[in-house]
Every structure is written in structure tokens, then in C-alpha cells.
Backbone as CSV, one residue per row, in Angstrom:
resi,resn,N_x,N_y,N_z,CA_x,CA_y,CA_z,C_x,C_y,C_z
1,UNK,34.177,32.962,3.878,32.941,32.628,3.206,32.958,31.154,2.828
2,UNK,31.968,30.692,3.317,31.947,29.291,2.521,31.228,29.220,0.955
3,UNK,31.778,28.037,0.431,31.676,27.736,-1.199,30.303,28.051,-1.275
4,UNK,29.253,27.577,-0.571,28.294,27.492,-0.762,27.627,28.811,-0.967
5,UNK,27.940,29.959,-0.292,27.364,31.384,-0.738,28.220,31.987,-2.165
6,UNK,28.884,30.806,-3.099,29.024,31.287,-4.672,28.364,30.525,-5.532
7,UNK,26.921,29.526,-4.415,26.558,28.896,-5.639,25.522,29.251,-6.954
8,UNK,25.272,30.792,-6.896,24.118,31.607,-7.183,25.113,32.318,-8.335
9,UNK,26.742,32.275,-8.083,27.460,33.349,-8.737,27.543,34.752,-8.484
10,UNK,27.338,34.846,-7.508,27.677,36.120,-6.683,28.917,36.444,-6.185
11,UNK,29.982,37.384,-6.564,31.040,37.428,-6.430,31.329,38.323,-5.141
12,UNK,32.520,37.906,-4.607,33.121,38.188,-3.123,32.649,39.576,-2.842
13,UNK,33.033,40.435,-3.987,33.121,42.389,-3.757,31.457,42.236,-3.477
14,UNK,30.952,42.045,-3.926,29.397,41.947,-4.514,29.078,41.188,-3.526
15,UNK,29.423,40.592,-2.385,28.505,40.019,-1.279,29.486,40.992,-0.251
16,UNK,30.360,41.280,-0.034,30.914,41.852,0.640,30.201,43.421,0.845
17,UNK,29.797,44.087,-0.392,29.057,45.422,-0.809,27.997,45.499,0.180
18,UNK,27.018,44.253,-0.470,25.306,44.033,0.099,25.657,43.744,2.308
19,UNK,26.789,43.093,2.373,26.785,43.405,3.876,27.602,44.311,4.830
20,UNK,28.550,45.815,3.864,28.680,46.649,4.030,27.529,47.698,4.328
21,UNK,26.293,47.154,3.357,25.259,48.422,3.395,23.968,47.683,2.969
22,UNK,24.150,46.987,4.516,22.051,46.845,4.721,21.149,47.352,4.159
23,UNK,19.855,47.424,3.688,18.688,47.629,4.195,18.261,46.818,4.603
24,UNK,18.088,45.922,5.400,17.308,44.943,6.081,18.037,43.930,6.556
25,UNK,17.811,43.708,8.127,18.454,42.485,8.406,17.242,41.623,9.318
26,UNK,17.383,40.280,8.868,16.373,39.582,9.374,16.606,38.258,10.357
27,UNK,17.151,38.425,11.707,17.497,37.107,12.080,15.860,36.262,12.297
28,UNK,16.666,34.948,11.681,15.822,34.086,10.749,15.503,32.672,12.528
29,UNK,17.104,32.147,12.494,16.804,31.211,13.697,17.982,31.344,14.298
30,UNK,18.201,30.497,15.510,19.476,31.191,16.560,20.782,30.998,15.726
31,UNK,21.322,32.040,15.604,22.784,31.862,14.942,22.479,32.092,13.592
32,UNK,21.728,32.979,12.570,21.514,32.936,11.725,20.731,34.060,11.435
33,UNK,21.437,34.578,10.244,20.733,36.140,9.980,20.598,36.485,8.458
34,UNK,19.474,36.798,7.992,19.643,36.955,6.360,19.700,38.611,6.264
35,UNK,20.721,39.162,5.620,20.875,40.443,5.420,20.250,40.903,3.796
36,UNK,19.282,41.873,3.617,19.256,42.085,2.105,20.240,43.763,2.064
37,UNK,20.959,43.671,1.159,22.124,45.018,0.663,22.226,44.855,-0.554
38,UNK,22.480,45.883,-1.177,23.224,46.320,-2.824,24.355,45.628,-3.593
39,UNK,23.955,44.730,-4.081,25.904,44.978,-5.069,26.101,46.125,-5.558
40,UNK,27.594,46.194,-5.899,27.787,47.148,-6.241,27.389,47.659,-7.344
41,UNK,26.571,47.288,-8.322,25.204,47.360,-8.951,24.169,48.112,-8.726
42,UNK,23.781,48.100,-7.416,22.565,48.691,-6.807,21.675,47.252,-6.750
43,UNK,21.909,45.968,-7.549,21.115,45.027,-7.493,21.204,44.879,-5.865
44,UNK,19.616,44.299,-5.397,19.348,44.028,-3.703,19.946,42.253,-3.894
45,UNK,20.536,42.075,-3.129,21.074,40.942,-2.837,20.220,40.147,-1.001
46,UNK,20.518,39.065,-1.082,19.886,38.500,0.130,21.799,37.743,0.060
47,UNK,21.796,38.153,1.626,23.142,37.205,1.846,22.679,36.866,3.534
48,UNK,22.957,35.411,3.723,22.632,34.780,4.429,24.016,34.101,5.216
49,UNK,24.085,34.843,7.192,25.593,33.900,7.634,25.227,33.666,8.842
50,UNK,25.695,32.703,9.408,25.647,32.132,10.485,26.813,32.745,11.505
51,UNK,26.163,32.942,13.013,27.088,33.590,13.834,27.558,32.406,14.465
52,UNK,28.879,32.769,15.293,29.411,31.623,16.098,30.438,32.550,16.929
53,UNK,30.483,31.565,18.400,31.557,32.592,19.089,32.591,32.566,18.023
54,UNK,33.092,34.021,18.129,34.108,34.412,17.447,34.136,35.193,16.470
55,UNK,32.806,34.695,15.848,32.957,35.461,14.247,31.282,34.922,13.568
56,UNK,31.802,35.073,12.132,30.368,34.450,11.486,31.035,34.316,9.825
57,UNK,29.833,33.596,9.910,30.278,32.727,8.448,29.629,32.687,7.413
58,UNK,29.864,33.405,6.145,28.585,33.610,5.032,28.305,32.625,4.585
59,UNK,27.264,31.794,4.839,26.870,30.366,3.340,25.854,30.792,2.704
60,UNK,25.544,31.979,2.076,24.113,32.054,1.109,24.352,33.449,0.557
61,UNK,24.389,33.362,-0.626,23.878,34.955,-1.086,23.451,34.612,-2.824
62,UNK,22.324,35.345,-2.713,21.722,35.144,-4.350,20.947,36.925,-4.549
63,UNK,20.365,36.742,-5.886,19.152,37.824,-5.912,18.167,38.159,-4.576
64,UNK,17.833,38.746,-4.040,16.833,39.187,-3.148,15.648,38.777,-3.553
65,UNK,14.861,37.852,-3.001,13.388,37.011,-3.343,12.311,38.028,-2.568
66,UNK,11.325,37.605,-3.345,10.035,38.951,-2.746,9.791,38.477,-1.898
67,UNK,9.500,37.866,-1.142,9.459,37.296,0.170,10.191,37.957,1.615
68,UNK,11.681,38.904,1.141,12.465,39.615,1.790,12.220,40.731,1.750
69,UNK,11.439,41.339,0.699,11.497,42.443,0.122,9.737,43.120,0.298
70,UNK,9.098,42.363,1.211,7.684,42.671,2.019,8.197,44.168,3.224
């Protein structure tokens, strides 16, 4: 994960949770996908990672904005 998906304060278990268990995944532009899932809360989270050969890389996760949630 990069630094940048803790700048909201969303902790590892708690972004890890929300992209264990989707409801919604939205690829956004090439290489790039915003997932909304649960913390372990039940709060909807938006976590946002970029794919790359090999793997992928989380840089975004905050509250779920209504905008995702249409």
C-alpha cells in the first residue's frame, strides 16, 4: 500500500476488509479501479489501486462519497 491511501486515516485491516468484500467495483481509467467495501465496521469505504503487470497498488481509501454510492 502506498502512504498515500492512509491519508484519510483508514487503517490497513479496514482497507484490507472493504477489498476483501466489494459491493462495487468501478474501473475508473486504464490501470485503475475504485472499489467501494465495508470496514470492519460495516462503514462503506471507497479504496482506490492501480493495476500493473504483476500486481496492484492501493493509493486511496477514505469514506465512500455519494457520487459512488448512485
Amino acid at each position: 500500500m502506498a502512504e498515500s491511501a492512509f491519508r484519510y486515516g483508514i487503517s490497513v485491516d479496514d482497507i484490507r476488509h472493504a477489498v476483501r468484500h466489494p459491493v462495487l467495483a468501478i474501473r475508473q481509467e486504464e490501470g485503475f479501479v475504485m472499489v467501494i467495501g465495508a470496514a470492519r465496521s460495516g462503514l462503506l469505504l471507497e479504496v482506490g489501486f492501480v493495476e500493473f503487470r504483476g500486481g496492484q497498488m492501493i493509493v486511496h481509501a477514505m469514506r465512500a462519497r455519494r457520487k459512488f454510492m448512485r
